[in-house]
N, C-alpha and C positions, 0 to 999 in steps of 0.2 A: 504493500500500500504506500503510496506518498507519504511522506514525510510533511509534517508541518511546520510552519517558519512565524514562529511570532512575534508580532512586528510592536516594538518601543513606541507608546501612543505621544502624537503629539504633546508640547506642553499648550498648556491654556494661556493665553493673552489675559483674560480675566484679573488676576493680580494686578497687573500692569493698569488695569483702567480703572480698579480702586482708586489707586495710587494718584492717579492722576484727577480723578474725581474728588479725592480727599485736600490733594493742592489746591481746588479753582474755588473752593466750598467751605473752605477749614476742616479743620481734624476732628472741633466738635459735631460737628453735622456729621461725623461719619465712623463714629464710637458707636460704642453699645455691641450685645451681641443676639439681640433679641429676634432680631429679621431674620428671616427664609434666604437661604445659597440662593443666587441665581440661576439660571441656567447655565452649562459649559458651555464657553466659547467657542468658535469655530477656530481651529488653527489657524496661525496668519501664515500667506504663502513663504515658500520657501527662499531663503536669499541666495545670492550667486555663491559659484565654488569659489571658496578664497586664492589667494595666490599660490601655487605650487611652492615649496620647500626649495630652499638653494641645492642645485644636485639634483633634481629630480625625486616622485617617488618612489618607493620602490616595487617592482615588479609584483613581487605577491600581493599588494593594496589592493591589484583593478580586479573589476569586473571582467575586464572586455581589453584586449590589449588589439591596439590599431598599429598595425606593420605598414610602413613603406620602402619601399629601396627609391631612393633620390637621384644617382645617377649610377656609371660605371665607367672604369677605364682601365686599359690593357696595359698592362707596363711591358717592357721587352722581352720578358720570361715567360710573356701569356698566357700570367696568372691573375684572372680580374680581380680587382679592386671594387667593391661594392660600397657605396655608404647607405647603412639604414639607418630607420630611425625609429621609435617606440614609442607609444602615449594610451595612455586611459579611455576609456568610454567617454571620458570630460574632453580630450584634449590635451592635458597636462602631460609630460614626458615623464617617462619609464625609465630607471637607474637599476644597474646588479643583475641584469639577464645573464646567465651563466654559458657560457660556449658548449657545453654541455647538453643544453637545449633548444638549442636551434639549429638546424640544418637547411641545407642548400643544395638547388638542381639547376645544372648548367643543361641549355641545348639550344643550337640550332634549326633552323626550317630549312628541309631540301627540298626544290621545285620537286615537279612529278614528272616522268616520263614516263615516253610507249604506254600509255594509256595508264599508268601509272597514279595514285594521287600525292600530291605532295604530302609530305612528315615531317614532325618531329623528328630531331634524332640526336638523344641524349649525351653527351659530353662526358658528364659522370656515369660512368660504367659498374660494374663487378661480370661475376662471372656464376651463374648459380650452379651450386654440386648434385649432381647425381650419384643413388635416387634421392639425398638432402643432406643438410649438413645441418649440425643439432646448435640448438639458437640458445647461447648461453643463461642462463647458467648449466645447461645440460650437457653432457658429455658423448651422446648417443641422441637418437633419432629414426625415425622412422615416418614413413606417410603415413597418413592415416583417411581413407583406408586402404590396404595395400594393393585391391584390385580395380580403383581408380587411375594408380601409375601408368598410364601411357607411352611415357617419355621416354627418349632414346638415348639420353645424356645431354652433359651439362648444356648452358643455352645463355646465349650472352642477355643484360636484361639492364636499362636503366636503375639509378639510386640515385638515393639524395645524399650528398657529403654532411659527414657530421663537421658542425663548427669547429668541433676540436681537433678535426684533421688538416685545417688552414688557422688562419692567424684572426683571432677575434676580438677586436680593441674595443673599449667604450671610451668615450670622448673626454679628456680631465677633465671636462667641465661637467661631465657627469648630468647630462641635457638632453637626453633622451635619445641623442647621436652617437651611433655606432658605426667601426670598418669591418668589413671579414677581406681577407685576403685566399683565394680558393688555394689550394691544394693541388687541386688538378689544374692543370694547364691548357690551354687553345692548342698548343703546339704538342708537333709529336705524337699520337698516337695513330698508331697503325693504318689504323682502318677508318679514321676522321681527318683525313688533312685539314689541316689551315684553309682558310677559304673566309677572308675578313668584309667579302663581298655578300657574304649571307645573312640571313635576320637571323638574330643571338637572342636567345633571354634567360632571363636568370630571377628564380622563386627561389623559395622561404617558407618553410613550417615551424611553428614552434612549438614544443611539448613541454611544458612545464614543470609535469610530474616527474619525479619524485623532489626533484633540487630544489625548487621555489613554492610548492604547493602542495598536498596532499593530492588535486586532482587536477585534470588541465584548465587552465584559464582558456576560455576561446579566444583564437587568435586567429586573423582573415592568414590567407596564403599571398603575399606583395608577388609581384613578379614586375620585373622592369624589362621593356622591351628594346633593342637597340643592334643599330648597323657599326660595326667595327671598324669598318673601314671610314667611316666619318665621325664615330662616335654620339652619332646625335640618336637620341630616342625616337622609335617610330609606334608613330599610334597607332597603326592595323597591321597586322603580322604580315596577313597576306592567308592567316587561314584561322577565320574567325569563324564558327560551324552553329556551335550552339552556344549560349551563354546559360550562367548560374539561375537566372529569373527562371528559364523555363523547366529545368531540371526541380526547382525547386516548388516549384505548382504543384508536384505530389510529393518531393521528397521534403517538403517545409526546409531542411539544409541537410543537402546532401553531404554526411558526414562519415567517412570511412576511413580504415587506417590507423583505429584507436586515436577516433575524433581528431585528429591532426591536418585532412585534408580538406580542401569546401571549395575551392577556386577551379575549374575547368580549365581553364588557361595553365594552371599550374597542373594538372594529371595528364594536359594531352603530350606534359615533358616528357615523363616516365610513359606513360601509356603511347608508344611509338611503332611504327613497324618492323623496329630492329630488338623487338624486346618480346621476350617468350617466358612461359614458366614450364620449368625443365621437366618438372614430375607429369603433367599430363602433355605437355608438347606444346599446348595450343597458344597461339601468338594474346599477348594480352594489347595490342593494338585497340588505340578508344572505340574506331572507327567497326573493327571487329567485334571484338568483345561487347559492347554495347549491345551492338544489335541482336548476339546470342544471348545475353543475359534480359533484355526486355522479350526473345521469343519465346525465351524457359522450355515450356510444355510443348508447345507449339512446333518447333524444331522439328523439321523431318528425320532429323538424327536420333532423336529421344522418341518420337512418335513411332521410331521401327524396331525399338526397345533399344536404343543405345542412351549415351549419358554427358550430359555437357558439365563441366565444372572447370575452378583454377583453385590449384592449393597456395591458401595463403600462408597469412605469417603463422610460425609453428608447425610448417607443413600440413595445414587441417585444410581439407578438400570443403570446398562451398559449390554442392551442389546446384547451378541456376536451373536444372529442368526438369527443375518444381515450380518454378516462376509461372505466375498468371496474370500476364499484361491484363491491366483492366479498360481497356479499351482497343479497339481495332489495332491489326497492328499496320495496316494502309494508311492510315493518318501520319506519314511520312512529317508532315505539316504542324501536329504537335509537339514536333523537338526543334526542325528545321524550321525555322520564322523567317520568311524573307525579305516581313514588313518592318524586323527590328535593325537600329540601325548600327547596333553593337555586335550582329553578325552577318559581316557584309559577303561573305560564303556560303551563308546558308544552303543557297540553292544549288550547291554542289553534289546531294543527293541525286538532281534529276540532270546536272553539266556534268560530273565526273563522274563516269560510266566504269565499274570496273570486275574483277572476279571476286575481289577482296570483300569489298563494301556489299556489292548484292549477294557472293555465297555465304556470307554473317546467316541471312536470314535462310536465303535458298542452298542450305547446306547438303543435301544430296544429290546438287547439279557433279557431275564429274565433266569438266571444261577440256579435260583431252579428249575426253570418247563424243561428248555432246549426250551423256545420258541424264534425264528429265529436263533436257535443255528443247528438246525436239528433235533431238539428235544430231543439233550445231551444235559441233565443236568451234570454242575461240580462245581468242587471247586477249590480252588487254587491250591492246591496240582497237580489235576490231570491235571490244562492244559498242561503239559511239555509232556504226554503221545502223543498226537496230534500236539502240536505245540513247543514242545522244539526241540533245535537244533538235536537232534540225532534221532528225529524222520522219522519212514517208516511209517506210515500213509499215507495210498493213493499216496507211493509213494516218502516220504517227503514234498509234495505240500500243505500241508496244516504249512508248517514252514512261517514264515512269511515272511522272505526275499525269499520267492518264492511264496506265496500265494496273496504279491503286488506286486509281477512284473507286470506291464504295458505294455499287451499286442502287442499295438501299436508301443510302444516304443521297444519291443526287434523285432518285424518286419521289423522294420526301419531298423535296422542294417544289413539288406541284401539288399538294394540301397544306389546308390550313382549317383550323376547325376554331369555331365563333360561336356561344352561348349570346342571342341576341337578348333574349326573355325570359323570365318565368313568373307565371301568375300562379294563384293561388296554394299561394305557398302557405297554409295556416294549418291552426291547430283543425283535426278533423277532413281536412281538404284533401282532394287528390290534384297533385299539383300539373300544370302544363310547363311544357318547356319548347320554345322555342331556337331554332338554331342554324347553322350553313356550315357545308364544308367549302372552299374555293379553292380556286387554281392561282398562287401570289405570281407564278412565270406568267400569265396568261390574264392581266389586269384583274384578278380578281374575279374568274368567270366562275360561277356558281355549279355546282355540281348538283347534277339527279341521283338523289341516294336511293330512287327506285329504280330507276333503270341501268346507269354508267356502270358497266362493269366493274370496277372497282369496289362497286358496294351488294354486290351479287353472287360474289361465288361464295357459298354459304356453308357449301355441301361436306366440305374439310373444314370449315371453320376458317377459312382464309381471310375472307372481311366480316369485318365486327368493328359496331359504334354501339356506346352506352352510353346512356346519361344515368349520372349517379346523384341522388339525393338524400343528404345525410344531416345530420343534427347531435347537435346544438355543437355552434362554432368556439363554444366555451370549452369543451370537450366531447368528442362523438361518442354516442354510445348508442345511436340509430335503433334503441326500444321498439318495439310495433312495426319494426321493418316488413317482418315475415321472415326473413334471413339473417337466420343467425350462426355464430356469436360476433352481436353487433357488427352484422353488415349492413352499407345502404340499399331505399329501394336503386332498382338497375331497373333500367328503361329501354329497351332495345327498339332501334325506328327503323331496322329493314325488313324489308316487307318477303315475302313469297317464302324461298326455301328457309331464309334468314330467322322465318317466324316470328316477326315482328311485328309494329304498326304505327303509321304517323301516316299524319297529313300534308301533301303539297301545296305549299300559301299559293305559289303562283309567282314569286317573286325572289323566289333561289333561297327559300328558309323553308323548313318543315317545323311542325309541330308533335310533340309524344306526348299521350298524356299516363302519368299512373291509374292504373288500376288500383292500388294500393293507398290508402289516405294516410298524410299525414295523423300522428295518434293526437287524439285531441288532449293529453296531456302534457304534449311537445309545449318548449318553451325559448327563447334566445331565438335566435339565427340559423338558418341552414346554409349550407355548404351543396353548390351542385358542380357537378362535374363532369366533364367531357372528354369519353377515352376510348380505345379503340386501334384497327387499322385495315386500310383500303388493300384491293388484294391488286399485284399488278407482277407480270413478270420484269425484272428488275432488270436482271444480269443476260435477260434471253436464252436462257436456257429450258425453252418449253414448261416451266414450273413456277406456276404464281408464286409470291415472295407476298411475306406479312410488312407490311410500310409502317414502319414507324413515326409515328406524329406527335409533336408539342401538344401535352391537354392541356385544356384549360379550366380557369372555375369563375364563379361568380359567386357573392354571397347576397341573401334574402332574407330580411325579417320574420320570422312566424309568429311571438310576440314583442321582440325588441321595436321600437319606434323608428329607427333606423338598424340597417341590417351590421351586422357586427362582423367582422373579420377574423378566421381563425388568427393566430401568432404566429405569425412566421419567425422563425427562429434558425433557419439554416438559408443559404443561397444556393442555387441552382448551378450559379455559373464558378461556384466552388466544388460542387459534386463534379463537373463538366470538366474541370481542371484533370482530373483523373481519368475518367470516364467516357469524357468527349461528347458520349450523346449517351445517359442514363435511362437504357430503355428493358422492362423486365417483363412478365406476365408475357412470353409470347409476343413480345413488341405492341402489348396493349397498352400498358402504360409508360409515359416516357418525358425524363425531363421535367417533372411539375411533383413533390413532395406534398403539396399539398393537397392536390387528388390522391396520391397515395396515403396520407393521412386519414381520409373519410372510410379504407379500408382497416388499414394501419392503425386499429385504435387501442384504447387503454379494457375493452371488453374483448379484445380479438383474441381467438389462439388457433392453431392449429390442426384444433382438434377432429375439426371432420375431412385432414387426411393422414389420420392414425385409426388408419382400419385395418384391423385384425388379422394378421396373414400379410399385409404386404411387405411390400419391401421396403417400403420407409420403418414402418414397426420392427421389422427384423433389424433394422441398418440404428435405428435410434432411439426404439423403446419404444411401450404404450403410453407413457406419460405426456400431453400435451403441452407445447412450450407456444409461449407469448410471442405473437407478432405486431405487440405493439409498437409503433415509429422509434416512439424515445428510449425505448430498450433492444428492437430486434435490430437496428443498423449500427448503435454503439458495440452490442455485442458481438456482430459479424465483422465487424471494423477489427474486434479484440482477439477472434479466432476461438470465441465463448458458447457457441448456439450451433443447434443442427436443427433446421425445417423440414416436416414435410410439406410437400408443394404439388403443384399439378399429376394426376395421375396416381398419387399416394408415392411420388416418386423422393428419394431422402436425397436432402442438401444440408451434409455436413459441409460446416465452416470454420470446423476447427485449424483448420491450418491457413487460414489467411493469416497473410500477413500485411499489415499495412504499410504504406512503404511512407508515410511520413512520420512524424512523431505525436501517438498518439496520444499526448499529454494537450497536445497546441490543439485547444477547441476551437478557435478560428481559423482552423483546415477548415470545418464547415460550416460554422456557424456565424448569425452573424454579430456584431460586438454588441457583449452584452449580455446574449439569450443563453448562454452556460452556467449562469447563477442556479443556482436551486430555488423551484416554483415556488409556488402559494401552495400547500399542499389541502389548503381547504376549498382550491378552483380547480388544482390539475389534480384528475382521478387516480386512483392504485392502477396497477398493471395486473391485470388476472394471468394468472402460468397455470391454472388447473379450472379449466371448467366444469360446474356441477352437472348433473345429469339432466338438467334440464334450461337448454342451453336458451332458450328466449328471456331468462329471467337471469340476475346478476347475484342474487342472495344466496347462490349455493355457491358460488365459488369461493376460491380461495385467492389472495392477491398480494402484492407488495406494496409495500406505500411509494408514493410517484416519486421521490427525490430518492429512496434505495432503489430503487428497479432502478433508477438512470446510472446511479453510482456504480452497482454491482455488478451491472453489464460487462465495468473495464474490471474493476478491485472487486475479486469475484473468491478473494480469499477467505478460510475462516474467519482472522483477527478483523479484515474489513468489514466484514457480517456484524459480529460482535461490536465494532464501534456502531455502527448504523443501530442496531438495535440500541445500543445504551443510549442512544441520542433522540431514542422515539419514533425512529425506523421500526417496521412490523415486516417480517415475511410470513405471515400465516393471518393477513387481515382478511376480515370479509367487507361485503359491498351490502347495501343498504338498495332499495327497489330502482332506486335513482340514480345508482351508480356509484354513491359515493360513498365513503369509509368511513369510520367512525375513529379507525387509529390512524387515519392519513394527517389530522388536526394535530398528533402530538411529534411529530415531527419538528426538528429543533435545528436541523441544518442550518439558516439563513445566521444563526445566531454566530455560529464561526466561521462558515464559506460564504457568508454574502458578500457583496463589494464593500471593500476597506474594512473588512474586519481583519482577526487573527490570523483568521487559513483564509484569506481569499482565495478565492478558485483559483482566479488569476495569477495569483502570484504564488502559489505552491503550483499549479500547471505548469510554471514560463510560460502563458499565454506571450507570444511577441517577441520572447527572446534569443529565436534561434537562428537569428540571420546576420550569418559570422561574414560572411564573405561578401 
């Protein structure tokens, strides 16, 4: 469980304004001691950081240590001369970094030939042992595990120089200015001539621990870019690909290497085309390795039962194909940005054509024989023939930014689905609902959801539109629906094989109405919603495809005087960050949380597909697990929960991994909405439905701040504080939904904003963006 950090409370100003009240008034006006305290004062804001200490402070003080390298210059020995420099989260320079802890990576950029892409190519060498050499303090070694070794021997590989193998001065003036003088040389080695015509650069990691800290202080990765042969600093390499922002949209800070690395600029040093790990063979190249570690699973290589991995430090094999990209992996265009202006390369994916870069992903092409090629065999040279930008082959379709486009995805872009109305929406009422699909390529032209194919083929279940109406936007718990536990009425308006029914206005809107009424002891707001998808062959391959579409909702009073909005609490376009296009249910619902919500509730479980015999009940047990929003995605986020789902079919999620940091609640949320609720407005989470699932009083529940909590801290000692704090797992639910031990809940009083454990601030909400 987190640890909690309690925080030294303001002093009060109060004192202060006696005081001064007693100067303007005299002392006897303001004797005695008979009156009532005041109330406490508000803190006054804080004042500036004072001046830093003569000499700087010192290294272990910061929070956050900010590296730059300032310039560089080659003395005749061509061994560069680096000046850095160090400062605090404030600003204020950093004194007593020990040369012990900081290291440095020399490399050049080689052009690319013969088809070729340009690279890095590391300066700083070693040479790795086969099958390893034991990383001291050990004497001995071994892989682990032994029939991951691949490798055929040793394998030349980038490194970073430790400080203490060149010369590492701090400045007498002890000013936050530091020299290293490198070790290794420009000149001389073998297999790297001199070549002062090339772009050089030169990074920095710093590890803190053991010397100056008990743990590392985060520290960005500097790197200074520069031509030798003029000395002058250049601001684009010349192979700027992908930068930190994008990586970081799901990794929140991409941190590897025992937290010491976080800068891309600085891993494409080491990560080069001349650099291998010995024990499985395979190149650890960005350009490579990247593309095999986001395909994991996916890999033709592992899909024919083989095994992708790289043994890291300690010789320990880190499987990637177990990896499950969460999103397409044709979205080329989610790492590659060609609108950013900090990677002006980007579009080197679809301009530099190579075996390298594409057998990453299409790893069972064999490029001598041409086998799953089509049986073209090439070379580097000739991919550009086929697949470089200027290519008419077939068309241009075999270019790469059109040979991934995502079928489904550019079909999508001719609907759009629009809730115009809904009337009687009340207690007792069976409500109508008004609506259109359209075509946004095609100005907006209205579609026949009874006749356009798209909304017709029924007969598999191919197209499907609902309208969803659910209650109360305070918390759903959709009573009187007919569908239960706590589903909304569903509305279905295609007509014939589809079995459904709405009416054609005549002006590109239809109307559905429920059969089902509103219960007349509904009360608040309702929630309607619009979901579904049109069926269209996408890819052309004679087989309709399910189209994913944006839902949408609208909210309506039942008895609020104006209609009330659920709480949005999470963004869409943070779920997407990951994701790309969030589409589940068969590509019914997609992109919109909060129609997932009106299913996704605090009465929902799982329970009617744990039927007896299947194979979800074999795979996960007859006990029903909650799908409610605020529990079942924190959970699956934590690799805590297994669902059964469609078909009685079982989706364990025990092994997700999330690839951000799962402490930083504004991965999806958004600021703010991670506090702990009201637990007398936000309802228990039911995980055991009673045997009589239209009613709530047989179940069993958690109060709504432990179920959110317990989803991640799902340990016993976590249980245990939640309980002593007025957390219930064993609460019931009352005819209305709502709990009777949900009220004693005591969270806000430690986790609220600016208290002692604010979320926030035991989380590091904010604080993970070192680089």
């Amino acid at each position: 469980m987190t640890s909690l950090t309690v925080r030294q409370p303001g002093r009060s100003a109060r004192p202060w304004l006696l005081l001064l009240a007693c100067a303007a008034f005299g002392l006897a006006a303001c004797s005695g001691n008979n009156g009532k305290s005041g109330p406490e004062g508000s803190p006054g804001p804080g004042g500036p950081p004072g001046p830093s200490p003569e000499g700087g402070l010192p290294v272990s003080s910061a929070k956050v240590i900010k590296a730059s390298i300032v310039g560089v210059t080659v003395p005749d020995d061509g061994k560069p001369v680096l000046e850095v420099r160090l400062a605090n989260e404030l600003g204020s320079p950093l004194s007593g970094l020990p040369a012990g802890n900081i290291r440095f990576v020399l490399a050049r950029l080689e052009p690319g030939n013969n088809g070729k892409s340009s690279t890095w190519h590391a300066i700083t060498r070693t040479t790795e042992a086969f099958p390893c050499a034991p990383v001291p303090p050990a004497t001995t070694c071994a892989p682990t595990p032994a029939d991951r070794v691949t490798g055929t021997g040793p394998r030349n590989q980038a490194t970073a120089e430790k400080g203490t193998a060149g010369t590492w001065t701090e400045s007498s003036g002890k000013n936050g200015v530091y020299t290293y003088k490198f070790a290794q040389s420009l000149n001389g080695i073998s297999d790297i001539p001199s070549d002062p015509n090339l772009v050089h650069r030169v990074g920095l990691e710093i590890r803190t621990s053991p010397n100056v800290t008990p743990t590392n202080i985060p520290a960005n990765n500097a790197v200074f870019t520069w031509l030798p042969a003029t000395g002058n600093a250049v601001a684009q390499s010349g192979r700027e690909i992908v930068d930190n922002d994008t990586c970081n949209a799901c990794h929140d800070n991409l941190a590897v290497h025992g937290d010491a690395r976080f800068d891309l600029q600085y891993c494409a040093m080491c990560h080069e085309s001349y650099s291998f790990d010995a024990q499985s063979g395979n190149t650890i190249d960005l350009k490579v390795m990247i593309h095999k570690i986001h395909s994991g699973e996916t890999l033709p290589s592992v899909e024919a039962g083989g095994f992708y991995g790289i043994f890291g430090f300690g010789n320990r094999f880190t499987d990637f194909g177990e990896v499950v990209y969460p999103q397409d992996l044709r979205n080329c265009q989610t790492c590659h940005q060609e609108s950013d202006t900090d990677t002006p390369q980007a579009s080197n994916y679809r301009i530099t054509v190579n075996t390298e870069a594409c057998g990453a992903c299409h790893d069972n092409v064999n490029w001598t024989t041409g086998a799953n090629h089509g049986g073209v065999a090439a070379t580097d040279e000739q991919c550009e023939t086929c697949h470089g930008p200027n290519s008419t082959i077939e068309g241009g379709n075999l270019r790469p930014q059109v040979a991934h486009l995502i079928p489904g995805q550019e079909a999508a872009r001719k609907f759009a689905f629009t809730i115009v109305s809904a009337t009687n929406v009340g207690p007792g009422l069976n409500p109508s609902v008004t609506f259109k699909v359209t075509d946004p390529t095609n100005g907006n032209a209205a579609y026949n959801i009874h006749t356009d194919a798209p909304f017709t083929q029924c007969a598999d279940g191919s197209s499907r539109l609902s309208i969803n109406v659910a209650w109360s936007t305070t918390d759903y718990t959709n009573f009187g629906s007919g569908k239960n536990p706590g589903q909304p009425i569903q509305l279905n308006p295609l007509l014939n094989a589809c079995g459904g029914s709405s009416v054609n206005n005549g002006d590109g809107t239809f109307t559905v109405t429920s059969t089902v009424a509103i219960p007349a002891s509904a009360t608040g707001s309702a929630g309607i919603g619009m979901e579904g998808h049109p069926a269209v062959d996408a890819d052309g391959n004679g087989t309709v495809d399910r189209i994913a579409v944006t839902n949408v909702q609208i909210y309506k009073p039942i008895t609020d005087s104006t209609a009330v909005a659920r709480r949005a609490v999470v963004n869409t376009a943070r779920c997407d960050e990951c994701h790309k296009q969030l589409s589940l249910h068969g590509n019914n619902r997609t992109d919109n949380p909060q129609v997932c919500a009106m299913c996704h509730n605090p009465n929902a479980t799982d329970v009617n597909r744990r039927v007896a015999g299947s194979a979800c009940v074999a795979a996960l047990g007859a006990d029903d697990e909650s799908i409610d929003l605020k529990y079942m995605v924190h959970a699956i986020h934590a690799g805590n929960t297994g669902i059964c789902g469609y078909g009685n079919s079982a989706n364990p999620f025990f092994d997700v991994r999330y690839p951000g940091k799962l402490n930083n609640c504004q991965g999806c949320h958004n600021a703010g909405t991670y506090y702990p609720v009201d637990p007398t407005k936000v309802l228990a989470t039911t995980f055991d439905a009673g045997a009589d699932l239209a009613i709530a009083t047989d179940d069993r529940a958690v109060t709504p701040n432990s179920a959110v909590c317990s989803s991640c801290h799902s340990g016993s000692l976590a249980k245990t504080h939640m309980e002593q704090n007025g957390g219930s797992f064993n609460a019931t639910k009352n005819v209305d939904g709502t709990s009777n031990e949900a009220a004693l809940e005591t969270c806000q009083t430690c986790h609220g904003a600016d208290r002692a454990a604010d979320v926030k601030v035991v989380h590091k909400v904010g604080e993970f963006q070192y680089n």
